[in-house]
N, C-alpha and C positions, 0 to 999 in steps of 0.2 A: 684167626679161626672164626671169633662172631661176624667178621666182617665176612667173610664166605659164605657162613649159615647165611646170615642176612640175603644175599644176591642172592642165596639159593630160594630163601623163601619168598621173595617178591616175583622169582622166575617163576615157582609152581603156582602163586596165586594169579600173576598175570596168565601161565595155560590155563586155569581152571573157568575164571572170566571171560578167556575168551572162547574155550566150549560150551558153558553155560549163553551165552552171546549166539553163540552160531546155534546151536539146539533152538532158541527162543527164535531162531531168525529163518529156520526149517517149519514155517507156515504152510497151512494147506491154500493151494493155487486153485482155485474156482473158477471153471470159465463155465459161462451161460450160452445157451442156444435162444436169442432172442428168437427167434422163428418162431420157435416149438413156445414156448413162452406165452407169443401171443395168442397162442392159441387154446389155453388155461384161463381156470380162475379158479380162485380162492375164496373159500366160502368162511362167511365169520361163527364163531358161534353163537349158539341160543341164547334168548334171554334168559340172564341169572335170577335165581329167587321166585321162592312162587308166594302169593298172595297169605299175608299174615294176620293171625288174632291178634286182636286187643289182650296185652296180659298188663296189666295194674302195678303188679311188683316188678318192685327195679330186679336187674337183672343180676345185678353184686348183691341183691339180698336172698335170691335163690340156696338152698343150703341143698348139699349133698347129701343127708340124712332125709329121710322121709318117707308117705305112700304115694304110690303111683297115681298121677291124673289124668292119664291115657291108659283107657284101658287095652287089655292085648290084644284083641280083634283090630283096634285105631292103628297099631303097631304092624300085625301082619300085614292090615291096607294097603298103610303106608311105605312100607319097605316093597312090598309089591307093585306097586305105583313107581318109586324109584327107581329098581331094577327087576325085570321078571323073571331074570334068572341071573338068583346070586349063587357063587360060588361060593356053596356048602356042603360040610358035611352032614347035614341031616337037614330036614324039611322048616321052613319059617316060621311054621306054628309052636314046633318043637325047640329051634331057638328060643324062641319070645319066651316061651312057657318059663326054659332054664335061666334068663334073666329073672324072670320074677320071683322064682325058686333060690336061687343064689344070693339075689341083692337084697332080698325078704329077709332072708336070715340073718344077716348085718345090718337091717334099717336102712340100705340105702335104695334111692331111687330109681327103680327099676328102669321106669320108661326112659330118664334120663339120661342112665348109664347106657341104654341101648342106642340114642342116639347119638353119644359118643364115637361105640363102637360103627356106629352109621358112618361117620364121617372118616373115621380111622381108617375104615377098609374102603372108603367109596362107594359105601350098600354092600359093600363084600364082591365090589369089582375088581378091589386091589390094584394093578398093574405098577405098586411099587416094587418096593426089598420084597416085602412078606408074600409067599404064597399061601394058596387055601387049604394048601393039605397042613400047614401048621395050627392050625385051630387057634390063632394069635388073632384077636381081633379089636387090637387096644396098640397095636406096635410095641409089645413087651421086648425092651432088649435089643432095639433098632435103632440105629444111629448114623444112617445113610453109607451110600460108595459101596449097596451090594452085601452089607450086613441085615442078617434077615432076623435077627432075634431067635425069641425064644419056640420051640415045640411044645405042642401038648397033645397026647393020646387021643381025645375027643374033645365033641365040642362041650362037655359039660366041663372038666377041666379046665378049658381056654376062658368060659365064659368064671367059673370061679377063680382063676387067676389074677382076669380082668376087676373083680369088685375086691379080692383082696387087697389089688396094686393101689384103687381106690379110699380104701381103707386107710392105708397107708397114709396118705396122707389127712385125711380127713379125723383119726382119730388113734390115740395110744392102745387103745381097746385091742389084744391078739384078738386074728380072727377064730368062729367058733370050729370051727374045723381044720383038720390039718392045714398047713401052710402050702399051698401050690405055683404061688407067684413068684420067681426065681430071684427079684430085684427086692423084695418084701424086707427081708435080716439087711439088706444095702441101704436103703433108704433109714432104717431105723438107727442102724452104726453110724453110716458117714454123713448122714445129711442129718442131722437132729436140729436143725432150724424150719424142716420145714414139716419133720415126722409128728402128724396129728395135730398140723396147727391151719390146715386148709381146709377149713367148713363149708366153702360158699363155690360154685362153679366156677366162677369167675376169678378164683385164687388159683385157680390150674393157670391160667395165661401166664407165659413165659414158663414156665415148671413143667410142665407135662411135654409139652411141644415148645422148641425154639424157632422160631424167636415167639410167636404164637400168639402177637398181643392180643387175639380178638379172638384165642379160642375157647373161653367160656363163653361165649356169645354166639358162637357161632353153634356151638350144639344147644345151648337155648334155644335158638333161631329155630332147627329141626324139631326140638323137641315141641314147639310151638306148630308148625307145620302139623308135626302127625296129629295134631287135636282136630283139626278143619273140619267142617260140616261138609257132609255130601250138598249134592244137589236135586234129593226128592224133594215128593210136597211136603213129606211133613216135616220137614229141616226149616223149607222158607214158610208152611206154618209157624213153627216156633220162629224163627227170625219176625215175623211178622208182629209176632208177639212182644217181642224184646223192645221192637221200635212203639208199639204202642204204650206199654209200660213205661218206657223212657227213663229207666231208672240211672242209666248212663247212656245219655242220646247217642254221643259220639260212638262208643263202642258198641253199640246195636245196632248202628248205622253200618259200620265195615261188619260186622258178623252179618248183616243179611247179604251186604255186597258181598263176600264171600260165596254163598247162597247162590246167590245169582251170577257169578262168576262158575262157579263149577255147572251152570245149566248155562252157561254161552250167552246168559242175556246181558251183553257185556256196557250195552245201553244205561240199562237199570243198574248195576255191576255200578258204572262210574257216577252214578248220580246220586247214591248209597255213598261211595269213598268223599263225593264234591260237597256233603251235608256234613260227613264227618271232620274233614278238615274245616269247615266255616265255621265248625262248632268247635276246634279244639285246634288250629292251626300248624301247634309244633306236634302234631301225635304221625311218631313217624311210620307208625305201620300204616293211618288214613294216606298219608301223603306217598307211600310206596306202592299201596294198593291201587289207588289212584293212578300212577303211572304207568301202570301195569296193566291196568283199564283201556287206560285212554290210547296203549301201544297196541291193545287189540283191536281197536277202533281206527286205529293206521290215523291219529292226531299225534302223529310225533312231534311237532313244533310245541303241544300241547305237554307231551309228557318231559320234552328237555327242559321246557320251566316247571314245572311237578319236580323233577328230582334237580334243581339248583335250588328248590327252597327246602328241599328233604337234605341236602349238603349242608345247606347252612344250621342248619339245625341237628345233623348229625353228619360230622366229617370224615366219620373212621367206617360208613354204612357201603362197603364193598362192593355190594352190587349194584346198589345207585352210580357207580362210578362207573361202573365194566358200562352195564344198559345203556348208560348216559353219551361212554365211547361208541359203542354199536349206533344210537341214532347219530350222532352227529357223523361216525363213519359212510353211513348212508347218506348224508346232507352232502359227501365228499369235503368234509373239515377234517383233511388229515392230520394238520398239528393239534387240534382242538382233541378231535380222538386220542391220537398216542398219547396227548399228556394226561387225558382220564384214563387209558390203559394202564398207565408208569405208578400214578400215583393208587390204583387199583393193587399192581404188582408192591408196592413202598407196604401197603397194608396186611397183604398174602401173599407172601412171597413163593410159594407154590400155587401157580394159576397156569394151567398151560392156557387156557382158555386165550387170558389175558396178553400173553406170549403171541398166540395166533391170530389174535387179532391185531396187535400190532403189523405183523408178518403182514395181512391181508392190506394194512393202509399203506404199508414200504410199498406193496406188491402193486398195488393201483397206481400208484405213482412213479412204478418202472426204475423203483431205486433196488432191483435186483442182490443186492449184497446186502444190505441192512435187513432187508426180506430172509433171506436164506439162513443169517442167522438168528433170525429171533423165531422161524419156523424149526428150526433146530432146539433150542432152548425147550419148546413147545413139546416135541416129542421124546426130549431126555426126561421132562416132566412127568409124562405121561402116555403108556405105552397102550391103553387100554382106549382115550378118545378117539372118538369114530372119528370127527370132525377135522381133528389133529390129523392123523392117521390118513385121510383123504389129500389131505392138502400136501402133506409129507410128499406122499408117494408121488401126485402128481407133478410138482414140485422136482423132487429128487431128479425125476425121471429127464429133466430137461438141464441139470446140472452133472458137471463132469468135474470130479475131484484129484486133485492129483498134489502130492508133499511136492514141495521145493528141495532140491535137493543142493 
């Protein structure tokens, strides 16, 4: 009798291996229209990152408690500079306001929590799980494959949800108000390693977002952004000021280049960034801005060495690596590119950006299948980039898919 079961059970594992076998071996069949093909192109995306302040304090010493150092006008700007039409349910003055309303009440950081949420929805472009009519603006309750998290009524509930969930971790302290964050009692029961023992932005990385190593830094980064100076007179007055003063050369050096960047004088712009790095070498916002400079001034040769000495000094600096793909993409240094794309993507692992760029150097070099899918990858990403989205469709339109059957 065991000797029967036995036969019997190596018969039903040998069927199930070998449907499992022929399922994995039902691959989709791809044929290309070179023709049509050649008569396409693929556009890369934009430069990453826009031109940064000097901030002094480390970024792991940022704390999640505090007041605001942007004020909410710099916030409205800002957000409107990003996107000019976010997907909201109420007007962006009206959001800002309830950040500060909200995150006031609990000591935490208004503007920085709103850059959070900046980055969570995309400026509130979304095209992930979450839609806009959820008023989720923190991905409360999202954990990809088409789960959309949490609802909330409006946006003042969404937005207190979000500095609860914050809370959470930041501090034992119940919030002053009813409880509205639906994971708030989950984080305090099952996770009591990490309930109220993350004070600093940068204790969110890997916690909030997986794998996420560089997401305290990365709403720094923004939060850092929304501070920038316009480009009136009396901004590069004051700048003017700061360089005379010279209380910190280097940093009144990239604030006027700033200045003068947002008025196009991108001359003055790089020669502002060129005084700050001679004066302070490893300051990575001189040596980013700089690059950034020297790219609007089309010295690319100029900017690939600006950001291999901004690598060396910062490895984990994301955009330095994308930009860094994009010129050398241009130079047509296609293996030199993809491996500054790959190791771009090793960093953020959600980049369609990074995805379609690669796509664009397969694509120049007519290796059509490698092309097809990492422009694939690019738009499971992200359903909302225009840039993705163009190349998608034109793309698509010259590929015929068909299962193996």
């Amino acid at each position: 009798m065991k000797k029967i079961f036995s036969v019997a059970l190596i018969f039903v594992l040998t069927f199930v291996l070998t449907a499992c076998v022929s399922a994995a071996d039902k691959k989709e069949k791809v044929k290309f229209n070179k023709r049509q093909l050649k008569k396409i192109e693929l556009v890369t995306s934009p430069t990453h990152g826009s031109p940064m302040i000097v901030m002094r304090e480390n970024y792991s010493d940022v704390p999640i408690f505090g007041e605001a150092t942007a004020t909410q006008q710099q916030m409205v700007n800002f957000i409107n500079k990003r996107n000019p039409n976010p997907k909201l349910n109420c007007t962006v003055p009206a959001l800002v306001n309830l950040y500060w309303i909200e995150a006031s009440r609990e000591g935490i950081r208004p503007d920085i929590a709103m850059c959070q949420a900046i980055k969570e929805t995309g400026t509130w472009a979304y095209g992930g799980d979450v839609i806009p009519e959820q008023n989720n603006y923190c991905g409360l309750g999202t954990t990809g494959g088409g789960v959309k998290g949490a609802f909330f009524p409006n946006p003042q509930i969404g937005v207190r949800a979000h500095i609860q969930h914050l809370l959470s971790y930041a501090s034992k302290r119940p919030p002053k108000v009813d409880v509205v964050d639906p994971r708030y009692e989950l984080i305090k029961k099952f996770r009591p390693q990490i309930f109220g023992k993350l004070t600093k932005w940068t204790d969110l990385n890997g916690v909030w977002a997986v794998p996420g190593n560089h997401y305290g830094e990365d709403i720094l980064n923004l939060w850092l952004e929304a501070q920038m100076p316009d480009g009136s007179d009396a901004s590069l007055d004051a700048a003017d000021l700061k360089v005379f003063l010279a209380d910190d050369k280097a940093a009144a050096h990239v604030y006027r280049g700033l200045v003068n960047m947002e008025r196009e004088d991108f001359y003055s712009a790089r020669d502002d960034f060129q005084v700050a790095v001679d004066t302070e070498p490893e300051l990575t916002e001189a040596l980013f801005n700089l690059a950034l400079a020297q790219e609007k001034l089309n010295k690319n040769d100029d900017a690939i060495k600006t950001y291999d000495k901004l690598l060396t000094v910062d490895e984990k600096f994301v955009n330095a690596w994308h930009n860094r793909g994009r010129l050398k993409l241009a130079k047509d240094d296609f293996k030199g590119a993809i491996k500054d794309f790959e190791t771009a993507l090793k960093i953020e692992t959600i980049n369609a950006d990074a995805y379609n760029d690669i796509a664009v150097a397969y694509f120049r070099q007519k290796k059509y299948e490698d092309a097809w899918e990492n422009i694939q990858h690019a738009a499971k990403q992200s359903s909302t980039n225009e840039v993705v989205k163009a190349n998608y469709d034109k793309f698509s339109a010259c590929v015929k898919v068909k299962k193996k059957k």
